[in-house]
C-alpha positions in Angstrom: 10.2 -25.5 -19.1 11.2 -21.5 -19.8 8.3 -22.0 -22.7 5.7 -23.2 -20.3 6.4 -20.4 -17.4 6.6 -17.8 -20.2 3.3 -19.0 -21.6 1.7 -19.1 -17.8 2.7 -15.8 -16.7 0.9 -14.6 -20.4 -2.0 -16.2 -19.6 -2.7 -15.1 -15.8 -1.6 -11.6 -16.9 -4.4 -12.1 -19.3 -6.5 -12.1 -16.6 -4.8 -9.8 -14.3 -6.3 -7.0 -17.2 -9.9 -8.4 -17.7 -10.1 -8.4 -13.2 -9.0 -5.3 -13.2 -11.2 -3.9 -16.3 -14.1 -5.6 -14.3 -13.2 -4.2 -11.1 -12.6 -0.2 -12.4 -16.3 -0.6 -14.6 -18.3 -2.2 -11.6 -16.4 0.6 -8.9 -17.4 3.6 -11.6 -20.5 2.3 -12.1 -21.3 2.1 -8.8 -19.5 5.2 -7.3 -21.4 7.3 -10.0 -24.8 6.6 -8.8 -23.4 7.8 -5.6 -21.9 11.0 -6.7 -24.7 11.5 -9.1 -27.2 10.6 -6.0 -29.4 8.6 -8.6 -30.9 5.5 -8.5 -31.6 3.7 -11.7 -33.5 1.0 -10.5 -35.8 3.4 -8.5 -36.2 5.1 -11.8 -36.9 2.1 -14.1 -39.5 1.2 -12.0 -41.2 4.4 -11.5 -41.1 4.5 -15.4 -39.0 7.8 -15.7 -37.3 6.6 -18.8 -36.2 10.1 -19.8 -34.3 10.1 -16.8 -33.0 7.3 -17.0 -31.6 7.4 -20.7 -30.1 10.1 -19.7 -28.5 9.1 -16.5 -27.8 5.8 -18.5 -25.7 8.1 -20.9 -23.9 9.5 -18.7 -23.0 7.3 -17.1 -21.2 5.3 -20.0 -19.5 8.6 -21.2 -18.1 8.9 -17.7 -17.5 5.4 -16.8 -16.0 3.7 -20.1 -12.8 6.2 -19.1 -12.2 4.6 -16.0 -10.7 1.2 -18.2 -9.8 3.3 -21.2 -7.4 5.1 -18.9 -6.2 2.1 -17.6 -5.5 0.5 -21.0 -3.7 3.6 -21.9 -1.4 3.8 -18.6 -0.8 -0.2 -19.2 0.7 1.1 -23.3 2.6 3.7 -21.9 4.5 1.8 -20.0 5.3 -0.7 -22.6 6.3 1.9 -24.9 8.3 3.6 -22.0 9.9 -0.3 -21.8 10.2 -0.2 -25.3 8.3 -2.8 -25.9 6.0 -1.5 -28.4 8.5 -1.0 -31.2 10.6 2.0 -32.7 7.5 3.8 -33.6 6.3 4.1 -30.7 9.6 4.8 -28.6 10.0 7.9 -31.2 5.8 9.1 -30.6 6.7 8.9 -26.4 10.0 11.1 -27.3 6.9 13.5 -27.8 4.9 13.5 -25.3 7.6 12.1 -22.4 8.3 15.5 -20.4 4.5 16.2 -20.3 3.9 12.7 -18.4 7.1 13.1 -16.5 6.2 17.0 -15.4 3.0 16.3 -14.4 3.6 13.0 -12.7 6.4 14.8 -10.5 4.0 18.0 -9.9 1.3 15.6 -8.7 3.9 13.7 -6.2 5.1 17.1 -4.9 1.5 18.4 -4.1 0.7 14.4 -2.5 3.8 15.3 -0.4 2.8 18.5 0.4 -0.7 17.2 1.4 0.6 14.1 3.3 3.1 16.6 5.4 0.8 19.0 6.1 -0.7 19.3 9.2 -3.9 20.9 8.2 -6.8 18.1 7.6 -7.5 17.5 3.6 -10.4 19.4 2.5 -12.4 17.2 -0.2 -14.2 20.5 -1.3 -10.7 21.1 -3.0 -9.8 20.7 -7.1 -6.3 19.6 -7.0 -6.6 16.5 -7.9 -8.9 17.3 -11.0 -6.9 20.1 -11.6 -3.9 18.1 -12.7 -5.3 16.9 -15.6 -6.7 20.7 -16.7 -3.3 21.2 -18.6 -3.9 17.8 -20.2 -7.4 19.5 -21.7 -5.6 22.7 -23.2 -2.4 20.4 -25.1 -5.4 18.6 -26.2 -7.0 21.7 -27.8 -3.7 22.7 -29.2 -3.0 19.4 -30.7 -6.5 19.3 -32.3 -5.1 22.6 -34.0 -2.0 21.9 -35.0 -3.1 18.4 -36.6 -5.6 20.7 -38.6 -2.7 22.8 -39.9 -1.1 19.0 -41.3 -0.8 18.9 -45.6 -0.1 15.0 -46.8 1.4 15.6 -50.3 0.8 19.3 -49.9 -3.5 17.9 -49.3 -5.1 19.3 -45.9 -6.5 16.9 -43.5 -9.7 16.4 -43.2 -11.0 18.4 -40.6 -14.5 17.0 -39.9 -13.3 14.4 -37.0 -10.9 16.7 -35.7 -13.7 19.5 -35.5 -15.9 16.8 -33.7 -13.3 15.7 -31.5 -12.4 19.6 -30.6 -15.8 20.0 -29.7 -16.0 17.0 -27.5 -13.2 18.7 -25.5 -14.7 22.0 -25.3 -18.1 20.5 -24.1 -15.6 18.4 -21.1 -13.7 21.7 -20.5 -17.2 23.6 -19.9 -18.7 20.7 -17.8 -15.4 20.3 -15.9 -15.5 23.4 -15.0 -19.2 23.4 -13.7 -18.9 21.2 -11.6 -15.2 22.2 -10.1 -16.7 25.1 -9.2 -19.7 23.5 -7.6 -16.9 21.6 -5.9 -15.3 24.5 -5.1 -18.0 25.7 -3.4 -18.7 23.1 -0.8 -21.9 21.7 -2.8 -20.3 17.6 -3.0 -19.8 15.2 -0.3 -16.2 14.1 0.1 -17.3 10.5 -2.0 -19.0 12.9 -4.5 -15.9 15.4 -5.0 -13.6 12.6 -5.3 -15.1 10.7 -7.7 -15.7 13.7 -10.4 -11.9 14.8 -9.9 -10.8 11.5 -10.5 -13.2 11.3 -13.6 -12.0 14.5 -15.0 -7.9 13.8 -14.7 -8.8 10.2 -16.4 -11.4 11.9 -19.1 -8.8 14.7 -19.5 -5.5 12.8 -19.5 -7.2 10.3 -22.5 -8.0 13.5 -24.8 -4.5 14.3 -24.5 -3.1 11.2 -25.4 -5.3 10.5 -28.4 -4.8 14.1 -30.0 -1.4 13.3 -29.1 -1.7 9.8 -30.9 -3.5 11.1 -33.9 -1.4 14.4 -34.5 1.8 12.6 -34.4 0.9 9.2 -37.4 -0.9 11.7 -39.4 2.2 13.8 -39.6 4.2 11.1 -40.0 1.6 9.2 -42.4 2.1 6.1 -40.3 -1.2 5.0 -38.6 -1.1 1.8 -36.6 -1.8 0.1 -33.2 0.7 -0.5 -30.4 1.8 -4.4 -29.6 0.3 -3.6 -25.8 -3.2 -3.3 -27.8 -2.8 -5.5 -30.3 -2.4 -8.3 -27.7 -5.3 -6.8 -25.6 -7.8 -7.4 -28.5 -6.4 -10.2 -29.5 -6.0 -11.9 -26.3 -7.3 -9.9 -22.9 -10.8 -8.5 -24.5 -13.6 -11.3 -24.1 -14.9 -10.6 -27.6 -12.4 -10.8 -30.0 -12.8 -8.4 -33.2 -12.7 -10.6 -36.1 -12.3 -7.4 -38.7 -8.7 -6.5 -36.4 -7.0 -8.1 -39.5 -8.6 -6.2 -42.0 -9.1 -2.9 -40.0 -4.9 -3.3 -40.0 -4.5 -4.1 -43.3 -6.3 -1.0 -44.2 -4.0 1.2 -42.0 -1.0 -0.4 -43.7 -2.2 0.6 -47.1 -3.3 4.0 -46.4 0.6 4.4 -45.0 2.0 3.2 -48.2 -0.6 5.1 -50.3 0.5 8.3 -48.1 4.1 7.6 -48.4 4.1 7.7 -52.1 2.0 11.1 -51.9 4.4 12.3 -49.8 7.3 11.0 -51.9 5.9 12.4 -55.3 4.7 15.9 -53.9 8.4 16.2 -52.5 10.1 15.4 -55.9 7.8 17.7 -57.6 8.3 20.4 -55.0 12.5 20.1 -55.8 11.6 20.2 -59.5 10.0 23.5 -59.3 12.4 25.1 -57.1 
């Protein structure tokens, strides 16, 4: 009986994730054409396919945040839970008063706001703003990972250089159009939707520089249980190279390890 509830309550909170996936990628999706004041369809038709590749990219750089931010909020709190195993639980001792201090800064200014008397002005950047300090940890994580040795080896620095210019191309279109929203140029439905977009996009660089400085250093790369169960179970198309795509990590830890291990030992022999 306790097998058959636990196994139910797995299932329909299978589907609890893929409805709200679905939900956040058709709201995006439809919100952006909105805020971007574009019509694909009307562009399709009137055959302005440079337009519309580029709206179409875009719009999946944007969008795909929207359920990438909620799969990361959905980890976090299973490694806060500790339900994502000792690894984990040490990598959120990392990063835990970042997400506590800027969780608590953003309830004080929603208190401020819903206490104040003055109407809410959309033309604003708080909301975006939160997630500016999420862009600069992410820069300095990008440079501290590049400053890693394995076994006294640098890192490779080409995805990290790619990465770091990802950011900096966010940072400078962030800023664009904050200060286009800062000028009173958006509708309220149009400032909304690029602050949230910018605090997602933002708050998922910093968690994934934070994610990849702290297993490099540690020379222990692997996925989360959260995610493991999400490809395995919630995502429609299962990965069938999952298996060996984890079997790869393990033995790049162990190969590290003993890099690590022998580069120590002959470190204590010289000195």
């Amino acid at each position: 009986m306790v097998f058959s509830k636990l196994l139910y309550a797995k299932s329909s909170m299978k589907y609890f994730h893929r409805f709200n996936i679905v939900a956040l990628i058709i709201i995006s999706s439809v919100w952006a054409c909105f805020a971007f004041q574009t019509n694909p369809f009307q562009l399709f038709f009137n055959f302005e396919i440079l337009e519309l590749l580029k709206f179409t990219y875009t719009l999946g750089f944007t969008v795909v945040f929207w359920p990438m931010f909620y799969l990361e909020v959905c980890d976090l709190i299973h490694t806060a839970l500790g339900k994502n195993g000792k690894t984990y639980t040490k990598y959120f001792d990392t990063i835990k008063e970042n997400i506590y201090v800027s969780s608590i800064s953003a309830l004080i200014l929603a208190c401020v706001y819903w206490t104040d008397s003055v109407k809410y002005d959309f033309s604003g950047v708080d909301l975006a703003f939160i997630g500016v300090p999420f862009l600069v940890v992410a820069i300095f994580n990008i440079r501290n990972t590049m400053k890693i040795t394995v076994a006294g080896v640098p890192v490779r620095k080409t995805v990290l250089f790619f990465t770091l210019g990802l950011v900096l191309l966010f940072s400078y279109l962030s800023f664009s159009y904050l200060q286009n929203n800062s000028s009173g140029q958006y509708q309220a439905y149009q400032a909304i939707w690029f602050q949230i977009t910018i605090l997602f996009v933002s708050f998922w660089f910093y968690l994934s520089t934070s994610w990849q400085k702290y297993f490099i250093n540690n020379c222990n790369i692997e996925l989360s249980n959260f995610k493991r169960y999400f490809i395995s179970e919630v995502s429609w198309k299962h990965s069938e190279h999952f298996p060996d795509a984890e079997e790869m990590a393990k033995k790049l830890n162990k190969k590290n390890r003993i890099a690590k291990a022998k580069y120590a030992k002959k470190k204590r022999k010289n000195n």
